[in-house]
C-alpha atoms as one frame of an Amber mdcrd trajectory, in Angstrom:
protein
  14.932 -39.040 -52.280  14.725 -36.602 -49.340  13.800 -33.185 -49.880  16.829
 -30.712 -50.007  17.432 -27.463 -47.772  16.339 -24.433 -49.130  16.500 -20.926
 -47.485  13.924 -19.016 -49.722  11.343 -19.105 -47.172  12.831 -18.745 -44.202
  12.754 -15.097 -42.290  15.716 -13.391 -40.816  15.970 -10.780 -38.380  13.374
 -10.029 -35.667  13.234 -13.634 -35.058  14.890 -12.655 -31.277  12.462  -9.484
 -30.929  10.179  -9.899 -27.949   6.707  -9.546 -29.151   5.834  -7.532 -25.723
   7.528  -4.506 -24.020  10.059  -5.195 -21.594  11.414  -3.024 -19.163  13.186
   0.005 -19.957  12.791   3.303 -22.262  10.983   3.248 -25.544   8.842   5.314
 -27.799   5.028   3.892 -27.979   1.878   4.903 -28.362  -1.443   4.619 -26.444
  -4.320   2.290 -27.893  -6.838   2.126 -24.855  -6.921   3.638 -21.265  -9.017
   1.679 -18.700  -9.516   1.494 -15.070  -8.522  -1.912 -13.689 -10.321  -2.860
  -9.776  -7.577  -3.510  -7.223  -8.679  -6.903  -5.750  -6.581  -6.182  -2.101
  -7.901  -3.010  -1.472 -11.795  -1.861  -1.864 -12.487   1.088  -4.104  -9.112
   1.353  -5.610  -7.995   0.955  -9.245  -5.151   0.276 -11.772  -5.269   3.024
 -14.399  -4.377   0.538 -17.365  -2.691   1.754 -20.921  -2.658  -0.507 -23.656
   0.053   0.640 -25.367   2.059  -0.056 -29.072   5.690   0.537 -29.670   6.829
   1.555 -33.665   6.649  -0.269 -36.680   9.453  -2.889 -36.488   9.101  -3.784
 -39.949   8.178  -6.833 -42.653  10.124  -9.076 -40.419   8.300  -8.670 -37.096
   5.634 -11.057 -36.447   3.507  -9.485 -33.849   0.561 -10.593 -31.495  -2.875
 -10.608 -33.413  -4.878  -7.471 -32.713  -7.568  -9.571 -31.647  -7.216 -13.205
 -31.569 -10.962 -13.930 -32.499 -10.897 -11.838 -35.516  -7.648 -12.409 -37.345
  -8.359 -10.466 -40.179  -7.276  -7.661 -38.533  -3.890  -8.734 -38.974  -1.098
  -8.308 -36.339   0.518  -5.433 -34.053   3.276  -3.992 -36.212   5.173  -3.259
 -32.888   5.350  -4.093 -29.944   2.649  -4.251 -27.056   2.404  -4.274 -23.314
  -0.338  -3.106 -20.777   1.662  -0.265 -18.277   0.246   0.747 -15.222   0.320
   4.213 -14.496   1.330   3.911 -11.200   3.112   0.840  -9.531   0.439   1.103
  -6.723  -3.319   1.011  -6.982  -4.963   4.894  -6.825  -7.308   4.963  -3.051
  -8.411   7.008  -1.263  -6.624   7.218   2.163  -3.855   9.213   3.705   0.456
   9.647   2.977   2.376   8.390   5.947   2.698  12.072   7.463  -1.310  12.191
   7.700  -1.846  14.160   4.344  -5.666  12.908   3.320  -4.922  11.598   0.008
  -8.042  11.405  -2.811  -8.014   8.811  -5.835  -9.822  10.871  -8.250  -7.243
  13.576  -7.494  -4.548  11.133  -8.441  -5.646  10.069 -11.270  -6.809  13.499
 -12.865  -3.298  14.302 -12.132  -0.890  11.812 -13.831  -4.188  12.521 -17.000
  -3.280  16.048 -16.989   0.539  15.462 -17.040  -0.108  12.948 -19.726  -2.428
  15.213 -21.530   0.505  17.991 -21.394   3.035  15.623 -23.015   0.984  14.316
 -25.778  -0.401  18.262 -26.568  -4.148  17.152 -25.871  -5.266  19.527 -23.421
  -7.540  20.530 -25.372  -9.391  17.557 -24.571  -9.125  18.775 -20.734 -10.720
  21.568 -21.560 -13.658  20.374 -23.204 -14.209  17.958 -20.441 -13.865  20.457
 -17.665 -16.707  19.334 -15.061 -18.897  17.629 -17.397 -18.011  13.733 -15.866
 -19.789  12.887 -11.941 -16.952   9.835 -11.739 -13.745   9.309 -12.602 -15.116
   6.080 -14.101 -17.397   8.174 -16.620 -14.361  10.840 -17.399 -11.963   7.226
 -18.187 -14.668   5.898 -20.087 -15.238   8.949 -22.450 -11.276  10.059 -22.654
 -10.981   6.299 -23.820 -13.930   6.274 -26.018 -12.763   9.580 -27.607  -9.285
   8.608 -28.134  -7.099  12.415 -27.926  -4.004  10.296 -27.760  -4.848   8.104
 -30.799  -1.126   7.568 -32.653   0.901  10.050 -30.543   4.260   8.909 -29.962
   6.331   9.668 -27.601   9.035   8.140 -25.122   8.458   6.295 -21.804  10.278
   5.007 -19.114   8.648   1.743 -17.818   9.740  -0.328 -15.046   8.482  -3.683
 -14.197   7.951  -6.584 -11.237   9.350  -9.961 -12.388   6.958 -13.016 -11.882
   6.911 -16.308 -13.748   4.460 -17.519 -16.126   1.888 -20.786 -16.520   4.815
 -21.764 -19.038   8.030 -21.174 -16.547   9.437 -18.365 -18.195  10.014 -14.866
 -16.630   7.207 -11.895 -17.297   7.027  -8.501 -16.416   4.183  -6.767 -14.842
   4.546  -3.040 -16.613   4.454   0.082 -14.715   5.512   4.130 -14.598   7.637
   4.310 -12.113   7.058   7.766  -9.924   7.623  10.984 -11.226  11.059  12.372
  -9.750  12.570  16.170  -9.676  13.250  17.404 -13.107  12.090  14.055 -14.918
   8.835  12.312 -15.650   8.367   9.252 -16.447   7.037  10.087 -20.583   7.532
  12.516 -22.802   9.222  14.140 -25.361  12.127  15.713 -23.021  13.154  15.408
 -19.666  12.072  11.445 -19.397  13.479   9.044 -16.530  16.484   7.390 -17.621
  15.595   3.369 -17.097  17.574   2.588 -13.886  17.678  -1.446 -13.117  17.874
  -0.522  -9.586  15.307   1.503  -9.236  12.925   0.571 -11.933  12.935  -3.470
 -11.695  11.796  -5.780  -9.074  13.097  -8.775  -9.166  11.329 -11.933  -8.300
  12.247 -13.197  -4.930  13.175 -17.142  -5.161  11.652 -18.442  -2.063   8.428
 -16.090  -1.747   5.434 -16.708  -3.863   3.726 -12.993  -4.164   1.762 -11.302
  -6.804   2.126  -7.770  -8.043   0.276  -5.222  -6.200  -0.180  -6.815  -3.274
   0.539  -3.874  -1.286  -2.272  -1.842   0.198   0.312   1.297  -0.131  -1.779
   4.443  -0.844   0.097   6.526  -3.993   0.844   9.969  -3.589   1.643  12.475
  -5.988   1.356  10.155  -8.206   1.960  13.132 -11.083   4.101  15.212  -9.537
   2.937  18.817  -7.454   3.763  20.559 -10.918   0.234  19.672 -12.625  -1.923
  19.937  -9.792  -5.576  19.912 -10.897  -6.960  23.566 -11.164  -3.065  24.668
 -12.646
């Protein structure tokens, strides 16, 4: 006799639910912060923010929080890594001749993050006491000021294709723009397809970042360092 249907195991709803963060706005939080070496371009970096969207409930089947130690369970939302900035942070020059200086860059989309989360504290406490930007990443992510602060971002993304054949994003704040910033609690970016996606071109085979474009003002002139 052949065994006979039965629905009492079977899980509805968030079957569809994308286990990683796709393009657009959302509320999340921060888990990690981490430099990330841009391979085209010699001293320059990816800042890197591992980041968690909200509980999406019993039926949500997330990625393992590590995948060597599943006793930790599973993400309850979802995840992503964002880049801070579509281009890598160098040092170098804007294309009117304005020197342009990594650190600087970074320390200023931290300080506009720091403002929207209500962590300046942390700032403060840190004031001159790092001799790298490596060493200030490295303690901000070791101390963990943003730990469970949620807020709302607006990430964009570059299309590519996985090993598999199906369309990825690689995750990034797009710039900050007049009146709007990419995250917060007010005043965030409204997700704009044109502006915000890149689309995969058919018949070129590139990979994201491949630009040796220097960023600039990367955090807007509002939080320069020393404000």
């Amino acid at each position: 006799m052949s065994k006979k249907l039965s629905t009492k195991d079977i899980k509805t709803g968030g079957g569809g639910v994308s286990k990683t963060f796709q393009p657009g706005n959302t509320l999340a939080k921060i888990r990690a912060v981490r430099l990330d070496e841009f391979k085209f371009r010699e001293n320059a970096y990816h800042l890197i923010l591992d980041m968690e969207g909200p509980d999406l409930g019993a039926d949500f089947e997330g990625f393992f929080i590590d995948k060597d130690n599943e006793s930790l369970g599973r993400h309850k939302g979802q995840v992503g890594q964002v880049k801070a900035s579509e281009w890598a942070y160098s040092d170098g020059e804007t294309k009117s001749g304005i020197p342009v200086s990594r650190d600087i860059e970074i320390l200023k989309f931290l300080k506009s993050l720091c403002k929207a989360l209500d962590i300046e504290d942390w700032l403060e406490k840190n004031d001159s006491k790092h001799d790298t930007i490596e060493a200030y990443i490295k303690a901000f992510n070791k101390d963990k000021p943003f730990k469970d602060k949620f807020i709302e971002y607006c990430i964009g993304g570059k299309e590519y294709v996985n090993r598999g054949g199906y369309t990825n994003y690689d995750l990034f704040l797009p710039k900050f723009v007049k009146g709007a910033a990419p995250f917060g609690t007010t005043r965030v970016i409204k997700y704009d397809e044109s502006a915000h996606l890149r689309k995969k071109k058919e018949d070129t085979v590139s990979e994201f970042g491949e630009d040796t474009t220097v960023v600039s003002g990367a955090a807007g002139e509002d939080f320069a360092i020393g404000d």
